[in-house]
C-alpha positions in Angstrom: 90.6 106.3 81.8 91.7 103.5 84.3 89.1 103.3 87.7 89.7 101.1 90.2 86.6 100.5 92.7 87.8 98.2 95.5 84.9 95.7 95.7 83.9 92.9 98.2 83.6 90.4 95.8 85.0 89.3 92.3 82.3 89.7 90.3 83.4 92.2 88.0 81.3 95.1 87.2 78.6 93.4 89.4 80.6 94.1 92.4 79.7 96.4 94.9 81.8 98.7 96.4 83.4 98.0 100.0 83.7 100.2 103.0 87.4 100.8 103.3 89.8 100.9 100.6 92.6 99.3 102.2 90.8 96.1 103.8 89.1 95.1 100.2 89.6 91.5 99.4 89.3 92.7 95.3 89.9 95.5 93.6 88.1 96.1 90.2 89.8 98.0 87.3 88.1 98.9 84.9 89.4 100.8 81.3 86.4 103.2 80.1 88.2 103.7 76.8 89.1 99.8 75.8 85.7 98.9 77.7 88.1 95.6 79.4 87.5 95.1 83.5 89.9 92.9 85.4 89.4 91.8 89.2 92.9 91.6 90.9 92.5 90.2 95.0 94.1 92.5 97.3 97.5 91.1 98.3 97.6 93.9 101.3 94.5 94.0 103.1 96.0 92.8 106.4 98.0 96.0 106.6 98.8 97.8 109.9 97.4 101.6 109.8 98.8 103.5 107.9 100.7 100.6 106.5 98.4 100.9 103.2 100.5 100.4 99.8 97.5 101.6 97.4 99.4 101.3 94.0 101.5 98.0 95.0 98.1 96.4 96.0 97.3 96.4 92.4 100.7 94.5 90.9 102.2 97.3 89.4 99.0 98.5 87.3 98.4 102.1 86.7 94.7 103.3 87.2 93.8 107.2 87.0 91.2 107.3 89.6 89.5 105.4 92.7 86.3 105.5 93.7 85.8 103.7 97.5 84.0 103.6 100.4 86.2 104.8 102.7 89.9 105.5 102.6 92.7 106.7 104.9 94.1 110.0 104.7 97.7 108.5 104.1 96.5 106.8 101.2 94.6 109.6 99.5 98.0 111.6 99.9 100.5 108.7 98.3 97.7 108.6 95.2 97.7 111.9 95.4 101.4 112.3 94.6 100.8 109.7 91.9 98.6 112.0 90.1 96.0 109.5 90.8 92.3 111.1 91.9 90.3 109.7 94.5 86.3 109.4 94.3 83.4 108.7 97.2 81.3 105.8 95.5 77.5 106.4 95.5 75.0 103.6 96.3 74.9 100.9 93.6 77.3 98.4 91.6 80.9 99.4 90.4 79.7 99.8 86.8 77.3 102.4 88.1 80.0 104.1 89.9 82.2 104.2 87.2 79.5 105.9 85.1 78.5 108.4 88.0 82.4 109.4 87.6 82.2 109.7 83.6 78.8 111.4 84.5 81.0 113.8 87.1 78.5 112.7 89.9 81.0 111.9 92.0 83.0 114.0 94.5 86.5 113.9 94.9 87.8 113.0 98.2 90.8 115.5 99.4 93.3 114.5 102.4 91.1 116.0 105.0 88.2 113.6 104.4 90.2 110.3 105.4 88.9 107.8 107.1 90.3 108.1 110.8 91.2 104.4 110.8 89.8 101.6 109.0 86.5 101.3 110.9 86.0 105.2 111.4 84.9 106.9 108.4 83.3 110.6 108.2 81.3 110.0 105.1 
C-alpha cells in the first residue's frame, strides 16, 4: 500500500504530520509493501480554496490512502473519486501513523468531516 502523510518538514518518516493537507510544504509517501519512502515538496500549497489539486500535488504518483491533519471537503471528494481513502493522523511521527493505519487505528475521514477552510478544522 502507497500512504501519503503531508508533513511539515522533509525528514522522511521522522516527519510529523501538518495541520491542513493542502498548505503542506512536503508530502511523504511511503510504500508498506517495498518498505521505500520518498519526500516530494508540495508544488500547490499556495492554492485558492477549493483550488486544491491533491493527486497533481504529488507529480503524477499514485498513493492508496492519506492520512492528514486536516483536509477540505473538496479534496476528500476528488480522492474519493480516485478510489483513494483518506485517514485523520493521530499524535506522533508519519511512520507511526502509517502503522496506526496498518494497525486499523485510524478513522477514515468522509466528505462531511472537511475542514471549512484551511484554518477551520472540526477535528
Amino acid at each position: 500500500m502507497k500512504v501519503c502523510v503531508p508533513a511539515a518538514t522533509d525528514s522522511g518518516l521522522s516527519s510529523l504530520p501538518f495541520g491542513h493537507f493542502g498548505s503542506a510544504p512536503y508530502f511523504v509517501v511511503h510504500d508498506t509493501e517495498a518498505g521505500s519512502t520518498e519526500v516530494l515538496a508540495n508544488a500547490n500549497d499556495h492554492h485558492a480554496g477549493g483550488g486544491c489539486q491533491p493527486l497533481a500535488a504529488l507529480g503524477g504518483r499514485n498513493v492508496d490512502a492519506f492520512i492528514v491533519g486536516g483536509i477540505g471537503a473538496g479534496a476528500i471528494q476528488k480522492l474519493n473519486v480516485a478510489s483513494v481513502r483518506v485517514y485523520q493522523s493521530a499524535p506522533g511521527s508519519v511512520k507511526d501513523n502509517v502503522n496506526a493505519l496498518k494497525e486499523g487505528r485510524l478513522t477514515e475521514l468522509m466528505v462531511s468531516a472537511g475542514c471549512k477552510g484551511h484554518s477551520v478544522c472540526d477535528h
